[in-house]
C-alpha positions in Angstrom: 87.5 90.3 98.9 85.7 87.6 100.6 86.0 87.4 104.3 87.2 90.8 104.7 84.8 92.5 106.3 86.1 90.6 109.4 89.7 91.9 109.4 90.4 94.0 111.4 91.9 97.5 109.6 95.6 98.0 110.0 96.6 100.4 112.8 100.1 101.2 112.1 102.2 101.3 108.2 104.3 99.3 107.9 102.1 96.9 108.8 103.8 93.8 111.2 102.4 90.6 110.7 104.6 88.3 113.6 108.1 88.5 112.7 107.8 90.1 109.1 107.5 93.8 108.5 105.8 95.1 105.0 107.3 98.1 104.4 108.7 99.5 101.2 111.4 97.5 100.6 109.3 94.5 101.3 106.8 95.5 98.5 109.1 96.4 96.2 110.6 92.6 96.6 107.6 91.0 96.6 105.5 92.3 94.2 107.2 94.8 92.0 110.8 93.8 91.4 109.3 91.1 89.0 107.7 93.5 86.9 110.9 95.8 86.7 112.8 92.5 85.8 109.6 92.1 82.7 109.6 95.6 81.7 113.7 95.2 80.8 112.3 92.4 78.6 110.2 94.9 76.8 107.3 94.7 78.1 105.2 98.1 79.3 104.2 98.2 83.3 101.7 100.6 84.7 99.9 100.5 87.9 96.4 100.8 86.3 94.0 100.6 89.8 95.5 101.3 93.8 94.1 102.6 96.4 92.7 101.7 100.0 89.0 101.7 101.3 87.5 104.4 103.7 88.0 102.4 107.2 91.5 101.9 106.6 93.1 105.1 109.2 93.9 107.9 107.3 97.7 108.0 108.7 98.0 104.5 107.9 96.9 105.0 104.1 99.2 108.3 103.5 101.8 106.3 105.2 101.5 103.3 103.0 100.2 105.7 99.7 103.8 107.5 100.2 105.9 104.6 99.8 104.1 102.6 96.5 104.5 106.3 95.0 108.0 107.0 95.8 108.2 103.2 94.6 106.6 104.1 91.2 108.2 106.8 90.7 111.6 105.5 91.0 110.7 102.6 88.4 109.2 105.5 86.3 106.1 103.3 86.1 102.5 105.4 85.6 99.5 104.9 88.1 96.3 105.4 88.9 93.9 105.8 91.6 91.2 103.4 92.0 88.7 106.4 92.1 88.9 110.2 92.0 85.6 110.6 93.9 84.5 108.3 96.5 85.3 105.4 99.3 88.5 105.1 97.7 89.0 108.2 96.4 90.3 112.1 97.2 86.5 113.7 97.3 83.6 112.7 99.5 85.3 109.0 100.7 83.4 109.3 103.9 87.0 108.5 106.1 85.8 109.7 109.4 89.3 110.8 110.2 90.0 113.1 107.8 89.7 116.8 107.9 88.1 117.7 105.1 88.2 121.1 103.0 85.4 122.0 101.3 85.7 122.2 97.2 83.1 123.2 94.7 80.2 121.3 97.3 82.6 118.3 97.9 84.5 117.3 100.9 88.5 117.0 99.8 91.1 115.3 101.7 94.1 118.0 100.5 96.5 115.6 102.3 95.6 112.8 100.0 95.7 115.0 97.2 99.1 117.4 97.9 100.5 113.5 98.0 99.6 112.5 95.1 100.5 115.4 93.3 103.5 115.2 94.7 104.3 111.7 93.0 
């Protein structure tokens, strides 16, 4: 996205901007009660792309990751991650906080992983 290689990445989930608080009930009004609302017209819903970049904290994105699945899962919508392997992904993303396991020559981040298999 334009301009946003001078944000700064989030420290904490949910993230506080002034007096609002994005946190899962937040998302969930904002963006994904409208699609619940569509789908009861008939209309399929999936989550076809998420995920966030390497410099966004590790604890922040698990955080964050947690609630859009548990989300997801309770609208029994389908997702996917924006890459299996890579800066967004659960193999060699480069996050320099992440302990990493090694896996068949790549670096894994299990936490990422046990989450997602957990949704």
């Amino acid at each position: 996205m334009q301009g946003s290689d001078r944000w700064e990445p989030p420290n904490e989930y949910p993230l506080r901007e002034g007096d609002v608080v994005w946190d899962k009930q937040r998302l969930w009004e904002t963006y994904y009660a409208r699609w619940k609302a569509l789908e009861k017209k008939g209309v399929g819903v999936m989550v076809g792309e998420f995920g966030a970049y390497k410099h966004t904290p590790h604890k922040v994105v698990l955080a964050w990751m947690r609630d859009l699945l548990e989300l997801w899962k309770q609208a029994n919508w389908g997702w996917a991650l924006w890459n299996f392997k890579g800066t967004f992904g659960i193999l060699d993303s480069e996050r320099a906080d992440v302990s990493y396991e090694n896996w068949r020559g790549h670096k894994l981040d299990r936490a990422m992983l046990r989450l997602l298999q957990e949704h």
